[in-house]
N, C-alpha and C positions, 0 to 999 in steps of 0.2 A: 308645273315644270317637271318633264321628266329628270328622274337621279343620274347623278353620275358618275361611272366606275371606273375604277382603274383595272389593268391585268395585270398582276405583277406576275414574269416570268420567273421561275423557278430555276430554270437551267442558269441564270443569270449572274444567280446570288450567289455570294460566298456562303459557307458553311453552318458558320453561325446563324446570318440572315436565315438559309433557308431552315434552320431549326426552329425561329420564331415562326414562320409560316407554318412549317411542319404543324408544331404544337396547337395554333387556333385552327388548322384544318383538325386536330384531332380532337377538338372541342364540338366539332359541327353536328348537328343534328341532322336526319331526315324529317320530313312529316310521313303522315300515318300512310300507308300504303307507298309511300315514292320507294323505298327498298323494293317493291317489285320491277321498278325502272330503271336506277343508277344503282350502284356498288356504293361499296365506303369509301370515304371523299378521302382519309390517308392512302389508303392501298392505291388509290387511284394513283395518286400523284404519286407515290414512290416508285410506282408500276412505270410511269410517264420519266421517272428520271431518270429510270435503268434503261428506255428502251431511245436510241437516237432520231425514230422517226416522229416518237412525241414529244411535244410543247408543252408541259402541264402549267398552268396557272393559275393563281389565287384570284380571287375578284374581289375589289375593295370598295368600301363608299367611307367617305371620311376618315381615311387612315385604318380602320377595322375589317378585317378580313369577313366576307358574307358567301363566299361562296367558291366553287371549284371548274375550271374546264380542263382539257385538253384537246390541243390543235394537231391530229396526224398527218403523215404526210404516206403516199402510196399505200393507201387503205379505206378508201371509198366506198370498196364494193362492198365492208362490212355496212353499208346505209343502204343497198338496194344500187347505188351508182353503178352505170357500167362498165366503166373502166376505174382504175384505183389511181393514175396520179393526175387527171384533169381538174381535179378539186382539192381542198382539202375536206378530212373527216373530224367536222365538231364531235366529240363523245364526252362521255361521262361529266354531264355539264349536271351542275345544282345549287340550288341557293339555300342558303339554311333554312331552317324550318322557324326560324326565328325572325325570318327575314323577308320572308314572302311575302305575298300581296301588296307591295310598293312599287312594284317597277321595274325591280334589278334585275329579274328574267331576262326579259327586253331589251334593258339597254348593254348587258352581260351579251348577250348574245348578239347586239349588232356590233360591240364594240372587238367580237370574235373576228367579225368580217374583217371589219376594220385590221385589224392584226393582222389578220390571213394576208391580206393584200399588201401590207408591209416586210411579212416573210417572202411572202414568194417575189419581191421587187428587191429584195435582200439577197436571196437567194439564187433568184432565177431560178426556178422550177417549173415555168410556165403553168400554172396553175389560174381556172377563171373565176373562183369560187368555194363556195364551203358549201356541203353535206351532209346531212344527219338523218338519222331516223328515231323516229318518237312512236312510243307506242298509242295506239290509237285510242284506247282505254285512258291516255293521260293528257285528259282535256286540258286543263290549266299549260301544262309544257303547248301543245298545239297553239293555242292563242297566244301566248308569249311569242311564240316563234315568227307567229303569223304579221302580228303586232313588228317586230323588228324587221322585218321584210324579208322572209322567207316564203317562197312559194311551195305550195306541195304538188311534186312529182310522182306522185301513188303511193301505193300497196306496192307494202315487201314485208314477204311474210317467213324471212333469215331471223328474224328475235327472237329471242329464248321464251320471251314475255310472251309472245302472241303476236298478230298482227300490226306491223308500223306501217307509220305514214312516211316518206322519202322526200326532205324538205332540202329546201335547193334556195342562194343568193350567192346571185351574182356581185362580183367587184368590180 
């Protein structure tokens, strides 16, 4: 049976809340090499509370924080996408390094969609979808992706990292 996460949004929470978050986000680990793919999971999310187009959120499995995304909104085209507000842009997603190999990729990132399509029915932003790019080099991210129903839409060779893949799921 696949695991199952929650997102808890950050924009959400009172002060205090988000300071517990805060703090097991700054507990978090990379594994060995994943710093060549994601940032640090705090700066992320403090990056994501200052700016209003992103969503940051915590991923949870049984009340324990495992991990980080955030959801943008008019910025696609950092994934390879052609235009920036048809989608949303998954970024700076990770799961601890303590946490790997169980699942929470997977269902962390279908439960993105999932979201997505609750904001933008929230919102009305007409958005069909979410976006991302993975470096091609980070096989485990790719199969995760693939795994949660994301399609890849090529080469986009805009990462700092080297060459990504442009992964695409529909809502």
């Amino acid at each position: 049976m696949p695991p199952h996460v929650w997102l808890i949004s950050l924009k959400d929470l009172d002060e205090d809340a988000q300071a517990i978050h805060l703090g097991e986000v700054a507990r978090m680990e990379l594994g060995t090499g994943q710093d060549d793919f994601v940032g640090d999971p705090l700066r992320m999310m403090l990056t994501g509370l200052e700016e209003q187009s992103r969503m940051p959120y915590v991923i949870e499995e049984n009340g324990e924080a495992v991990g980080v995304l955030t959801l943008q909104s008019g910025a696609a085209t950092l994934a390879g996408w052609p235009d920036d507000d048809s989608v949303w842009l998954l970024r700076g997603f990770l799961i601890d390094r303590r946490r790997q190999g169980r699942g929470l990729g997977p269902a962390a990132a279908a439960a993105a969609v999932a979201t997505a399509a609750k904001l933008t029915a929230r919102r009305g932003g007409g958005q069909a979808g979410v976006v991302l790019s993975v470096n091609e080099r980070n096989g485990s991210g790719l199969a995760a992706y693939r795994k949660a129903g994301f399609e890849d839409r090529g080469q986009y060779l805009g990462g700092d990292a080297g060459p990504q893949r442009t992964m695409y799921a529909a809502f």
